[in-house]
Backbone atoms as SQL, in Angstrom:
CREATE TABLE atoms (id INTEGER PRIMARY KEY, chain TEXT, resi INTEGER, resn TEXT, atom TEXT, x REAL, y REAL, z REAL);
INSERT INTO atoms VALUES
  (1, 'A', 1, 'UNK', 'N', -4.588, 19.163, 1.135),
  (2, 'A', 1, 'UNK', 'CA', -5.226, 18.264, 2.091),
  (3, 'A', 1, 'UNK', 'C', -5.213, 18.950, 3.456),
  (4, 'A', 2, 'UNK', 'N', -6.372, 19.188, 4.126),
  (5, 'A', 2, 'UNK', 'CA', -6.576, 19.864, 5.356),
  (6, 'A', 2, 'UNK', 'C', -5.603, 18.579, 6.437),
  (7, 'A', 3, 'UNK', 'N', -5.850, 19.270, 7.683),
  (8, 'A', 3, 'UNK', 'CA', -5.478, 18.419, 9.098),
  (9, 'A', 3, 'UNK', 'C', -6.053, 17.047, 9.080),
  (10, 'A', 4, 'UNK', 'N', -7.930, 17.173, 9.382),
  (11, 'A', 4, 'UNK', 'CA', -8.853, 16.532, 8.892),
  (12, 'A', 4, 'UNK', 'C', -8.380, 15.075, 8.356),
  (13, 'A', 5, 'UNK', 'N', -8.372, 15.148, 6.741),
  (14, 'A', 5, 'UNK', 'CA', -8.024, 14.367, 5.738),
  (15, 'A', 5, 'UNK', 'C', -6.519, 13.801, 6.529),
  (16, 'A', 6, 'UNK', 'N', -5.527, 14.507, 6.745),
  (17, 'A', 6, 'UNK', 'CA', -4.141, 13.846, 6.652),
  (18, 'A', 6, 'UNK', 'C', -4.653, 12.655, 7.742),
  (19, 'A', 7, 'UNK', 'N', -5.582, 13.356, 9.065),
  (20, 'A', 7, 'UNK', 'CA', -5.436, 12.286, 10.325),
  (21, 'A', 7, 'UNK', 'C', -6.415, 10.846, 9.593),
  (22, 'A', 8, 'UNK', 'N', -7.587, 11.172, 8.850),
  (23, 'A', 8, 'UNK', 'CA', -8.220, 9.881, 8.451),
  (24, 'A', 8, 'UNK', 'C', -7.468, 9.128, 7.627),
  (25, 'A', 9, 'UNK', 'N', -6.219, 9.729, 6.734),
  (26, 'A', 9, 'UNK', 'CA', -5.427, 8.850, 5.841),
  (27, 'A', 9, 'UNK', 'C', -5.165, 7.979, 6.616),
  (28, 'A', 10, 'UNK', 'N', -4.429, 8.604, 7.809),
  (29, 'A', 10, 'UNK', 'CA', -3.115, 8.085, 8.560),
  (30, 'A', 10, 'UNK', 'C', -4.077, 6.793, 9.246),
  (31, 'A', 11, 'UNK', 'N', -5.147, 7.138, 10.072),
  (32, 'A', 11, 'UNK', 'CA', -6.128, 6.211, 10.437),
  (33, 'A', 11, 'UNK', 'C', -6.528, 4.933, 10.096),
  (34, 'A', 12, 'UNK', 'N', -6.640, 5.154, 8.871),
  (35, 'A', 12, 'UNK', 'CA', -6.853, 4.343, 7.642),
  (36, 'A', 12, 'UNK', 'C', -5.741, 3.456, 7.556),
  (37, 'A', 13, 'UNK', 'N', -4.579, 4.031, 7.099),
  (38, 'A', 13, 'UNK', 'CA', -3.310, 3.411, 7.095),
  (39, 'A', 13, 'UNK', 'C', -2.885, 2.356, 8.509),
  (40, 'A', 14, 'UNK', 'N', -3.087, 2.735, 9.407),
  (41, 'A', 14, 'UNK', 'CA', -3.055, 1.875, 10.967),
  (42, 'A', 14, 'UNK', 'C', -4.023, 1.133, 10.867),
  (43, 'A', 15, 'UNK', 'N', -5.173, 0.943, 10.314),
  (44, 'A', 15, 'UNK', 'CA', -6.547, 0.024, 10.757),
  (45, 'A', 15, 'UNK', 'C', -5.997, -1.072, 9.761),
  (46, 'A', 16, 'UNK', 'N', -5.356, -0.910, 8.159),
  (47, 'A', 16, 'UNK', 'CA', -4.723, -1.751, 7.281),
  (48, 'A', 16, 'UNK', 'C', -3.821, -2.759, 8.016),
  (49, 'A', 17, 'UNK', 'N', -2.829, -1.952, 8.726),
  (50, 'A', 17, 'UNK', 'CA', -1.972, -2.642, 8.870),
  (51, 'A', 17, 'UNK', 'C', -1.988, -3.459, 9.875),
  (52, 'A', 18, 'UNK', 'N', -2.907, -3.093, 11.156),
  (53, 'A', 18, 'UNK', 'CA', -3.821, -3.841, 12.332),
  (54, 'A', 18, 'UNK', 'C', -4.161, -5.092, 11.476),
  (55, 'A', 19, 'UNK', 'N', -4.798, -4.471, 10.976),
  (56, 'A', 19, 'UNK', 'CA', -5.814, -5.680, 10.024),
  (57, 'A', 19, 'UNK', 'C', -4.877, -7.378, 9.675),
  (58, 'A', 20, 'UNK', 'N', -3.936, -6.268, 8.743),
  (59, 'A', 20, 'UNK', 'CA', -3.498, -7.551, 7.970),
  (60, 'A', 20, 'UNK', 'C', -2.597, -8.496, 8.898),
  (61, 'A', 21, 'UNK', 'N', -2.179, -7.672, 10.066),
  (62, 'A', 21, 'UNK', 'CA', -1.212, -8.595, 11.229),
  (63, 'A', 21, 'UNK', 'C', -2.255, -9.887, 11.515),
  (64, 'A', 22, 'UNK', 'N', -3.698, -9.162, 11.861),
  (65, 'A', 22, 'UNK', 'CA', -4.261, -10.167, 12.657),
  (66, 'A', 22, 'UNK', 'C', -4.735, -11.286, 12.385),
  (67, 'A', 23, 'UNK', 'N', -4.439, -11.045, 10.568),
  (68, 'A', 23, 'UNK', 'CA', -5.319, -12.529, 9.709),
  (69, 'A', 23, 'UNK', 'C', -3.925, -12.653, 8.718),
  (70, 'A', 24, 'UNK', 'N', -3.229, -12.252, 8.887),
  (71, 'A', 24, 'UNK', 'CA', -2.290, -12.867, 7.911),
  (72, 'A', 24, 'UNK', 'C', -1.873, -14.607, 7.760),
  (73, 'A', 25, 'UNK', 'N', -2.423, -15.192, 9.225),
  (74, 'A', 25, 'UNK', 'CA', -2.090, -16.619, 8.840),
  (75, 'A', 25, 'UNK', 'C', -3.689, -17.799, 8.340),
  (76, 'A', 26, 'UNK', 'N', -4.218, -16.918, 8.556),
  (77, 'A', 26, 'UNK', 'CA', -5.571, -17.313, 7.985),
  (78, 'A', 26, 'UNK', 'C', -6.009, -17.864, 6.904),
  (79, 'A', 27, 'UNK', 'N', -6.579, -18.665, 6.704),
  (80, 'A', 27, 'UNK', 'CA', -7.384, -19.015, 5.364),
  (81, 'A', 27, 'UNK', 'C', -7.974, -17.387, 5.063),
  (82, 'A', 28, 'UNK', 'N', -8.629, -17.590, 3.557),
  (83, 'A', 28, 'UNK', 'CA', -9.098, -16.247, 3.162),
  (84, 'A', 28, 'UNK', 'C', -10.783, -16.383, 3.576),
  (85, 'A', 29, 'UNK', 'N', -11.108, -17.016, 3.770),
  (86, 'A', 29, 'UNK', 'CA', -12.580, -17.046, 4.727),
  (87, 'A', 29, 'UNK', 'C', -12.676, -16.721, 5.846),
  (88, 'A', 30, 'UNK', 'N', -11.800, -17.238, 6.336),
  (89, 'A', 30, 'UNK', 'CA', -11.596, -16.850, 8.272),
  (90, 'A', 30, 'UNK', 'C', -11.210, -15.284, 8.219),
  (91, 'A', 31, 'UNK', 'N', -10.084, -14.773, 7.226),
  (92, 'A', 31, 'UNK', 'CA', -9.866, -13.459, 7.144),
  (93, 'A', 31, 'UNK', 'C', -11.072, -12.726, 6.913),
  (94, 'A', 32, 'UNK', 'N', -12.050, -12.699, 6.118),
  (95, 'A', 32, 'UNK', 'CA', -12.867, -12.658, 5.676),
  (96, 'A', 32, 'UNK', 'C', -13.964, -12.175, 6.778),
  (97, 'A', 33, 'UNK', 'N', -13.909, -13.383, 6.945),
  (98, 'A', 33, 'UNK', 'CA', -15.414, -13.633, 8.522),
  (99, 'A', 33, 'UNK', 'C', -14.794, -12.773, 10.023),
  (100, 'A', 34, 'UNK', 'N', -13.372, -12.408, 9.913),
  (101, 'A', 34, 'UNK', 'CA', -12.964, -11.331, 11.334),
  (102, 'A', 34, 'UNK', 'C', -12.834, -10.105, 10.750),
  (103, 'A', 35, 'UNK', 'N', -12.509, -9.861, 9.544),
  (104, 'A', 35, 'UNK', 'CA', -12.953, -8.568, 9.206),
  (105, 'A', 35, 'UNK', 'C', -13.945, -7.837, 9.353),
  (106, 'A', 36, 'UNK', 'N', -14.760, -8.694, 8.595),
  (107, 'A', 36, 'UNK', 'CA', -16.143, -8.554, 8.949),
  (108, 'A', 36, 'UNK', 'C', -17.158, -8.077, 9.518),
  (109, 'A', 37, 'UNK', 'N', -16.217, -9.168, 10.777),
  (110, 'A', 37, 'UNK', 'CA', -17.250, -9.318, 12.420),
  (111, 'A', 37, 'UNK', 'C', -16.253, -7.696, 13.040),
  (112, 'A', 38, 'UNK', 'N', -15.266, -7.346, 12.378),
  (113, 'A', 38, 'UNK', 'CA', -14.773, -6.273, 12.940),
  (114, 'A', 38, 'UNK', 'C', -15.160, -4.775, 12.647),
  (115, 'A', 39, 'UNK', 'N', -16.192, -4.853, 11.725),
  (116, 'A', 39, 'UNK', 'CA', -17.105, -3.555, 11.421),
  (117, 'A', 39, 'UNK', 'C', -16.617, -3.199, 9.769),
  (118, 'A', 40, 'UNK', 'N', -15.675, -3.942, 9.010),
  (119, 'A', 40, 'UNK', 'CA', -15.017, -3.412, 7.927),
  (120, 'A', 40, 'UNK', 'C', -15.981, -3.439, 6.679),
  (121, 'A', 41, 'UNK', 'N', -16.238, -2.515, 6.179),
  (122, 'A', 41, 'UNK', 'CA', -17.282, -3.037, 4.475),
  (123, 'A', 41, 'UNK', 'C', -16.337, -3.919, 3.734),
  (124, 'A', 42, 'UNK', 'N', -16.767, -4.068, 2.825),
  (125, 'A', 42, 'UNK', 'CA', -16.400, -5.115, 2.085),
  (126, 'A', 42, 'UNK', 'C', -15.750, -4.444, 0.717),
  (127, 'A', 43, 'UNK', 'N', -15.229, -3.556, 0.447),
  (128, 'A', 43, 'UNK', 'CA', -14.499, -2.416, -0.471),
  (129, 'A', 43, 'UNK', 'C', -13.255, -2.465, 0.947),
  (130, 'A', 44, 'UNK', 'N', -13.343, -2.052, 1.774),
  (131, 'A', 44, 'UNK', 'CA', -12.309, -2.217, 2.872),
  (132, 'A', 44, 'UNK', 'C', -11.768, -3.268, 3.031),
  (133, 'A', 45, 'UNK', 'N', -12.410, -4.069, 3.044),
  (134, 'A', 45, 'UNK', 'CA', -11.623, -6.115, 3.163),
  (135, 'A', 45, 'UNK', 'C', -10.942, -5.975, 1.396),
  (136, 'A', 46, 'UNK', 'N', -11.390, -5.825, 0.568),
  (137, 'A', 46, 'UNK', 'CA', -10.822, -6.241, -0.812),
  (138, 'A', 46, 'UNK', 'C', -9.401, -5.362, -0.394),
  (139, 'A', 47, 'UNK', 'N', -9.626, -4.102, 0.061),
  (140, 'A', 47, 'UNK', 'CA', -8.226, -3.559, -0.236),
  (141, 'A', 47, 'UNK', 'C', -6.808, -4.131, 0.971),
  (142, 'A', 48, 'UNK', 'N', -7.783, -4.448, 1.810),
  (143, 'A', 48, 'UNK', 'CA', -6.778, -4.841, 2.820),
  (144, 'A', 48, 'UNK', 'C', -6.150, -5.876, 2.432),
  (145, 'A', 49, 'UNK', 'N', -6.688, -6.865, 2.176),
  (146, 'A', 49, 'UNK', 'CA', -6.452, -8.165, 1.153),
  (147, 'A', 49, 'UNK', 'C', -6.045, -8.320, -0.075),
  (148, 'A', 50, 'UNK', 'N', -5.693, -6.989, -0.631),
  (149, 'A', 50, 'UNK', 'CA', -5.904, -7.197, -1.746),
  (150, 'A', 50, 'UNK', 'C', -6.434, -8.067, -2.858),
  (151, 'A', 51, 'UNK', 'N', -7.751, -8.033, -2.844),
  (152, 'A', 51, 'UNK', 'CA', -8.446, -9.081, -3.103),
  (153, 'A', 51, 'UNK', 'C', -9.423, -8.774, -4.019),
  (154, 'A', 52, 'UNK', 'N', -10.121, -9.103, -5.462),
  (155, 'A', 52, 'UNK', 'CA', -11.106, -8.600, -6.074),
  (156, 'A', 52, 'UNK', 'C', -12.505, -7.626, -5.286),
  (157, 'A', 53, 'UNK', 'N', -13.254, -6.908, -5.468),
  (158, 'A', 53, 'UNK', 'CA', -14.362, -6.635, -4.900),
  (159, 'A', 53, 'UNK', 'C', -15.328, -7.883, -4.530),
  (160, 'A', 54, 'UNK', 'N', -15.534, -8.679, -5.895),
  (161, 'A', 54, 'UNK', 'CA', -16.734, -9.511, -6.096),
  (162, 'A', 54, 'UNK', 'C', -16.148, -10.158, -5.164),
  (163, 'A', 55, 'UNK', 'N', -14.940, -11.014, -5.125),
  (164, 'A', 55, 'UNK', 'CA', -14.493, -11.950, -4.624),
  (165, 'A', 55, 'UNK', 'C', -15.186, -11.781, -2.746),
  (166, 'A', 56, 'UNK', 'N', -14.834, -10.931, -2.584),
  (167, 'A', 56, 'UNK', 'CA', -14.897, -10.412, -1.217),
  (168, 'A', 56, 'UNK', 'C', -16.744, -10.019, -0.538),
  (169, 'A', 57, 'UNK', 'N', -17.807, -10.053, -2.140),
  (170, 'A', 57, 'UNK', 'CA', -18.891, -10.387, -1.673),
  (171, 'A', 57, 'UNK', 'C', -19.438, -11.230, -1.855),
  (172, 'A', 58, 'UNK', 'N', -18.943, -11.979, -2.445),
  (173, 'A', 58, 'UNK', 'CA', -19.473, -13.250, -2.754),
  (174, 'A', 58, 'UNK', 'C', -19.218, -13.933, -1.275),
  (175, 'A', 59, 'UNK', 'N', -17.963, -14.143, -0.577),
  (176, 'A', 59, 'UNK', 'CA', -17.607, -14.490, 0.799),
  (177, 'A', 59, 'UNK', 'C', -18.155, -14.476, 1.907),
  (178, 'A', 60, 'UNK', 'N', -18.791, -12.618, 2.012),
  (179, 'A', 60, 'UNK', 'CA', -19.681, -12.093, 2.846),
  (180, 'A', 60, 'UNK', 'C', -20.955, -12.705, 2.212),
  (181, 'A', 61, 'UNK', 'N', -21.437, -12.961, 1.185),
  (182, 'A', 61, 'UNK', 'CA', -22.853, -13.056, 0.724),
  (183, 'A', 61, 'UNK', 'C', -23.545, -14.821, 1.512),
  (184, 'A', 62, 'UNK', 'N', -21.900, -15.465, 1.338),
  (185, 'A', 62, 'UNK', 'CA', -22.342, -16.581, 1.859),
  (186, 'A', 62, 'UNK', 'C', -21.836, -17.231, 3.474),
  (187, 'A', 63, 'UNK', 'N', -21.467, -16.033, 4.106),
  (188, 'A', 63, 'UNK', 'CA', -21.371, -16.125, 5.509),
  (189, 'A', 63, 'UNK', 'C', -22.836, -15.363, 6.041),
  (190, 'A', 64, 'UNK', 'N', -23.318, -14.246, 5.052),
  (191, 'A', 64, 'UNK', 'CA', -24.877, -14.376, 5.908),
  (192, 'A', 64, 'UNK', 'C', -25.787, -15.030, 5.858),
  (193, 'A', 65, 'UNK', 'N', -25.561, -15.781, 4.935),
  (194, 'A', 65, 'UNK', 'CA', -26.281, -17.282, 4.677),
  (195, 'A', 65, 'UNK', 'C', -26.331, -18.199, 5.422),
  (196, 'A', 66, 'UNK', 'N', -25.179, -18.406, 5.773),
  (197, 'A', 66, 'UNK', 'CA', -24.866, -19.627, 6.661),
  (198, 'A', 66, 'UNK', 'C', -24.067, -20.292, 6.217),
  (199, 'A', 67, 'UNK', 'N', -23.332, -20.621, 5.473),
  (200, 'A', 67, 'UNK', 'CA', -22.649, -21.431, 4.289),
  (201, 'A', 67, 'UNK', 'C', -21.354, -21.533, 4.848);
């Protein structure tokens, strides 16, 4: 693993753990809908959450809806 790679792991690893502080008391929708709104795909929310894939577009599918 180059320099590169180690710093995006590590990156990665801090944006997780940001993450999960900031919605940990959340319903899983509200987590959901600030992830979200925080630039994260939705393969990124499942893992942060540990949470199915589908689960996690189905969520997004019906927050661009309006729902």
């Amino acid at each position: 693993m180059n320099d590169n790679q180690e710093v995006l792991k590590k990156l990665d690893a801090i944006i997780k753990l940001l993450a999960m502080e900031k919605v940990a008391d959340q319903k899983l929708v509200e987590q959901v809908k600030y992830l979200k709104r925080a630039g994260l795909a939705d393969k990124q929310i499942a893992e942060i959450l540990d949470k199915p894939i589908n689960t996690i577009t189905a969520y997004t599918s019906r927050l661009r809806k309006g729902r």
